[in-house]
N, C-alpha and C positions, 0 to 999 in steps of 0.2 A: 529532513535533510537540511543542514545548513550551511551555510560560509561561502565565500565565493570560489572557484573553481577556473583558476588560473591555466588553461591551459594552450599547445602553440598554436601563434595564428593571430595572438592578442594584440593588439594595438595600447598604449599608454594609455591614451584617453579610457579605452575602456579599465584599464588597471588601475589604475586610478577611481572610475567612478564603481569599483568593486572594492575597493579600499574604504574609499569615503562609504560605503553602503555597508560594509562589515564591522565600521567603526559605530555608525549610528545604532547598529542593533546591539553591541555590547554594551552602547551605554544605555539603551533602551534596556534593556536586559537589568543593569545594575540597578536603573531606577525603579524599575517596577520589582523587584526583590525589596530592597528597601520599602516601597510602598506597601506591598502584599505582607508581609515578614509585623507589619503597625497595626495595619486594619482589616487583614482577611479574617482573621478570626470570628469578629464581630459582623460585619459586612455581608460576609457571604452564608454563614450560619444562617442569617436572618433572610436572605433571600435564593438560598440553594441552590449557587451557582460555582461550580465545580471547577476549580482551577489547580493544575497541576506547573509543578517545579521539573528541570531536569532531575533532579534526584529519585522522581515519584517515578520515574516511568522507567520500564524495560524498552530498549532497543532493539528490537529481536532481530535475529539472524537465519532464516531458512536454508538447508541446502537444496533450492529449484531450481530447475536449469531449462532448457527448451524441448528437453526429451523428458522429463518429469515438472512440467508446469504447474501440477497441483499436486498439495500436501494434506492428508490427513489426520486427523486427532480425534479419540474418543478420549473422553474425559467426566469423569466423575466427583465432583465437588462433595464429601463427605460433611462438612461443618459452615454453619455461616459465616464464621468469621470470614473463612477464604474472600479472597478478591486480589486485585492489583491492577494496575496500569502499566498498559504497553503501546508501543507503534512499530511501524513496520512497511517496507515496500510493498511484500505483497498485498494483495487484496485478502478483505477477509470476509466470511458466509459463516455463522451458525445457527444452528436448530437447537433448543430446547426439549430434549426428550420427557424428561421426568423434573420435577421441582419446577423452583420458582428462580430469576436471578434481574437484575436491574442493570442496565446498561448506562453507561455514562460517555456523553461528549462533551466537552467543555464546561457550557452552560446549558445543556440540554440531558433529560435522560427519560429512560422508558423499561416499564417492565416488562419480561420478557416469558411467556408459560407455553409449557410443551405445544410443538403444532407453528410455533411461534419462530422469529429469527430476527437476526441483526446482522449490518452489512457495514463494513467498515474502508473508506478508504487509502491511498497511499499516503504515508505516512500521516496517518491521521493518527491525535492521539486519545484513544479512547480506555475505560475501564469498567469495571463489574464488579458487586458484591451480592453474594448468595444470600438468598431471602427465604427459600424453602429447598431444606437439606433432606435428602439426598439429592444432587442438580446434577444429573447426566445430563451432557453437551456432544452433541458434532460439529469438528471446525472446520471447514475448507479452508486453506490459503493457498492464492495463486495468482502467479505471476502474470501483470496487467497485460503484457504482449501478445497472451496466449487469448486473452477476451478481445482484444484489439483486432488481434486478425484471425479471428474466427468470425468467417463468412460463410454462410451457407445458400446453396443455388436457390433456396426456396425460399428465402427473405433476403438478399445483400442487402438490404436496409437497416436491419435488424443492428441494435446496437448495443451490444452485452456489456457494455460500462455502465451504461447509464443507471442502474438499480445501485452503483457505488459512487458515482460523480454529483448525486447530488445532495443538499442539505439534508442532515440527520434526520428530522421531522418527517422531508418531504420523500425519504426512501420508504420501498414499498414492505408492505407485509403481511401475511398470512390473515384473514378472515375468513367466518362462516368456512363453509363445505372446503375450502381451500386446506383449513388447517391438518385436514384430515389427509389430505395430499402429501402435504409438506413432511408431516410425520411421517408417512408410508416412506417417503423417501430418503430421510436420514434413518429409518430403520436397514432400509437397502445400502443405504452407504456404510452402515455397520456393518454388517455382514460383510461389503466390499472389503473391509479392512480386513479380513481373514480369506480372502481368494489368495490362490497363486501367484506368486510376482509376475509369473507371463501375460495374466488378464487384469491387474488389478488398477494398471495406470487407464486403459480402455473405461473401464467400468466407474472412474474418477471422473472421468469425461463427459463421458453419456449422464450419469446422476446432476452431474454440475447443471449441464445445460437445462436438463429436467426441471431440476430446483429452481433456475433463474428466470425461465420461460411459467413458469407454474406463479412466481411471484408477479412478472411482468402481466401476464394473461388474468389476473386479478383483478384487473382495472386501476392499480395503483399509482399506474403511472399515465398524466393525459396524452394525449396521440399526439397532440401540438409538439408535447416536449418533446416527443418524443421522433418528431421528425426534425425539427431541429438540432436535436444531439448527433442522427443519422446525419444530415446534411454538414455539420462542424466536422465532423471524422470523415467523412468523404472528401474535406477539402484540404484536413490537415495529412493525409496517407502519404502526399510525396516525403514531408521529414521526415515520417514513421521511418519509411524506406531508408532517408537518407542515412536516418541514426545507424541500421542494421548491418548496411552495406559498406558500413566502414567502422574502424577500431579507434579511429581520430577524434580530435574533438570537433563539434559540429558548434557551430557559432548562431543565434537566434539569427541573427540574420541573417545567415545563408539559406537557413530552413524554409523563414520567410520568402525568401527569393525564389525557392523551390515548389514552395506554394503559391506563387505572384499574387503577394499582398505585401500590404505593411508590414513593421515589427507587431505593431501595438492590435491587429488588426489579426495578425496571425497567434500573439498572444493569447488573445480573447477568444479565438475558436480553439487554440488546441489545450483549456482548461476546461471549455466545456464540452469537448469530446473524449478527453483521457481521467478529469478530473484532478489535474497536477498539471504544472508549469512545464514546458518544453527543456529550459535548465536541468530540473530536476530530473525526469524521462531519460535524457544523454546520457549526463552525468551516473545515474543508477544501473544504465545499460553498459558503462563501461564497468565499471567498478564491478557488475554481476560477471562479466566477461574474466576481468581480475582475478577476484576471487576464484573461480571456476579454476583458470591455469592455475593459483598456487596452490588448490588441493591436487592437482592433475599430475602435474609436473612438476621436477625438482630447478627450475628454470631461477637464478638469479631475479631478486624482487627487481633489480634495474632493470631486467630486461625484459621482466612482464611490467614495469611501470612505463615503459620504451612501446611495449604492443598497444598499447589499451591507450595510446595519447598523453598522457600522463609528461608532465615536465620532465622529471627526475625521480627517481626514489624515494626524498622527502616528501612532495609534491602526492605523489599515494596516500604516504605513512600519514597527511594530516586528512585525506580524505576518508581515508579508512577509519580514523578516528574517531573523527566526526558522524560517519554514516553507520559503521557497526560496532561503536567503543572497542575496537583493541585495534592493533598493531596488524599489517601484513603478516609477518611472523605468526603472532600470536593465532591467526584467523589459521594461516596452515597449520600448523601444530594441533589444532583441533576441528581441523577437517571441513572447518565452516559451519560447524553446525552444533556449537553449543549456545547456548543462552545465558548473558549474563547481564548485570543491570548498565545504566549508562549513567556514573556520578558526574 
């Protein structure tokens, strides 16, 4: 997600210091094109580190909503060549059934062999290339709100972001007797993918938590962090709320206030409870909200840019842009749910 996100409520000062902050990253932007465009060639060949341009990556676009919070995919890699780079709001989980494939985050990457998986967070921008063909994959993608407040009476502790919030390295995964786990259960998720629509979001659910409890109960993750992450999401739940409870925009520091802390104070707990900035979290909750009315409704884009807090019309049409490369328009016309790259 990028740019700043002008919306009512704003004071000059702040519009201004999102000005000055939009400005510095395009020109940060121009310099390091220039820079990388001289010396990446050589540089990074020589110490294999993985940098991506907007041109390289897909922006993806899922149609998930709060009554379908997770998405499924079987997929089949036929050739090594395949690979690409993408990002995306939802979260993302997969297994490795069959083959071999190699995961990429920036500057870090990891091979991946059936039994196996990778966890991807909000808008992180990661990629893959097939190493052993044929590469049947299972993907989950699903929407952060729904791990957010999923509470259950037998752990409220329990904090199902955390196997996605944190560094690449340090997220958990499949070893020993475990792996043998991990497969049983993207094999069940296959099969899920051919149930009834009446049971098949249930059985999306129940698999998920399986997979993420089975990687957690690994020992991958230490107990420290892990009370930690639990206590940051316990203090940040009043904005969660706040966001929900309204179609407005919500300003850091209201949310802050909400949570009685600082900004900078409230920042720092609710990236490492969600794994993303509280701007970004609003901001993608309204625009999902957006989205949503104009595949729903034949509703005038002003007057779903009027619901969702949004300035004006424009004011969407540059957010939309920016966060699923096309147009309001163009996003209903194709129902939300196609995939196209972001030049």
């Amino acid at each position: 997600m990028c740019g700043a996100c002008v919306g009512a409520g704003k004071g000059a000062g702040q519009v201004s210091s999102e000005f000055a902050s939009e400005f510095a990253s395009k020109f940060a932007s121009k310099f390091l094109s220039k820079f990388t465009s001289k010396f990446t060639s050589k540089f990074f060949e020589r110490y294999r580190v993985r940098v991506w341009t907007d041109a390289d990556i897909r922006r993806m676009s899922f149609s998930l909503s709060a009554r379908d919070p997770i998405g499924l995919s079987l997929v089949c890699h036929r050739g090594r060549e395949e690979g690409f780079s993408d990002m995306h709001y939802p979260l993302e989980v997969g297994v490795v059934l069959r083959g071999r494939m190699r995961r990429y985050y920036g500057g870090w990457e990891m091979d991946v062999a059936p039994g196996q998986v990778w966890l991807c967070g909000v808008w992180e921008p990661h990629g893959f290339r097939i190493l052993l063909a044929p590469c049947e994959v299972v993907v989950l993608v699903v929407v952060p709100e729904f791990l957010l407040n999923l509470r259950r009476a037998e752990d409220l502790q329990l904090n199902w972001l955390s196997p996605f919030s944190r560094h690449p390295p340090d997220r958990p995964q499949a070893h020993g007797d475990s792996r043998a786990q991990v497969l049983a259960i993207a094999r069940r998720l296959k099969r899920a993918g051919r149930v009834s629509a009446r049971h098949h979001r249930i059985w999306r659910r129940v698999l998920l938590m399986e997979l993420l409890l089975t990687l957690m109960h690994d020992g991958s993750l230490p107990a420290s962090g892990e009370r930690g992450l639990a206590q940051a999401r316990v203090v940040v739940n009043p904005a969660v709320d706040l966001v929900f409870a309204t179609r407005r925009f919500v300003s850091e520091q209201t949310a802050a206030r909400a949570c009685g802390m600082c900004r900078n104070a409230f920042n720092r707990h609710f990236r490492e409870a969600t794994g993303t900035s509280f701007a970004k979290f609003a901001l993608r909750h309204r625009l999902s909200g957006a989205g949503l009315q104009l595949t729903q409704t034949d509703d005038p884009i002003k007057a779903v840019a009027a619901n969702w807090g949004f300035t004006d019309a424009s004011h969407l049409h540059r957010c939309f842009t920016r966060h699923f490369a096309c147009t309001p328009a163009e996003y209903r016309e194709r129902g939300g749910a196609r995939v196209r790259p972001l030049h």
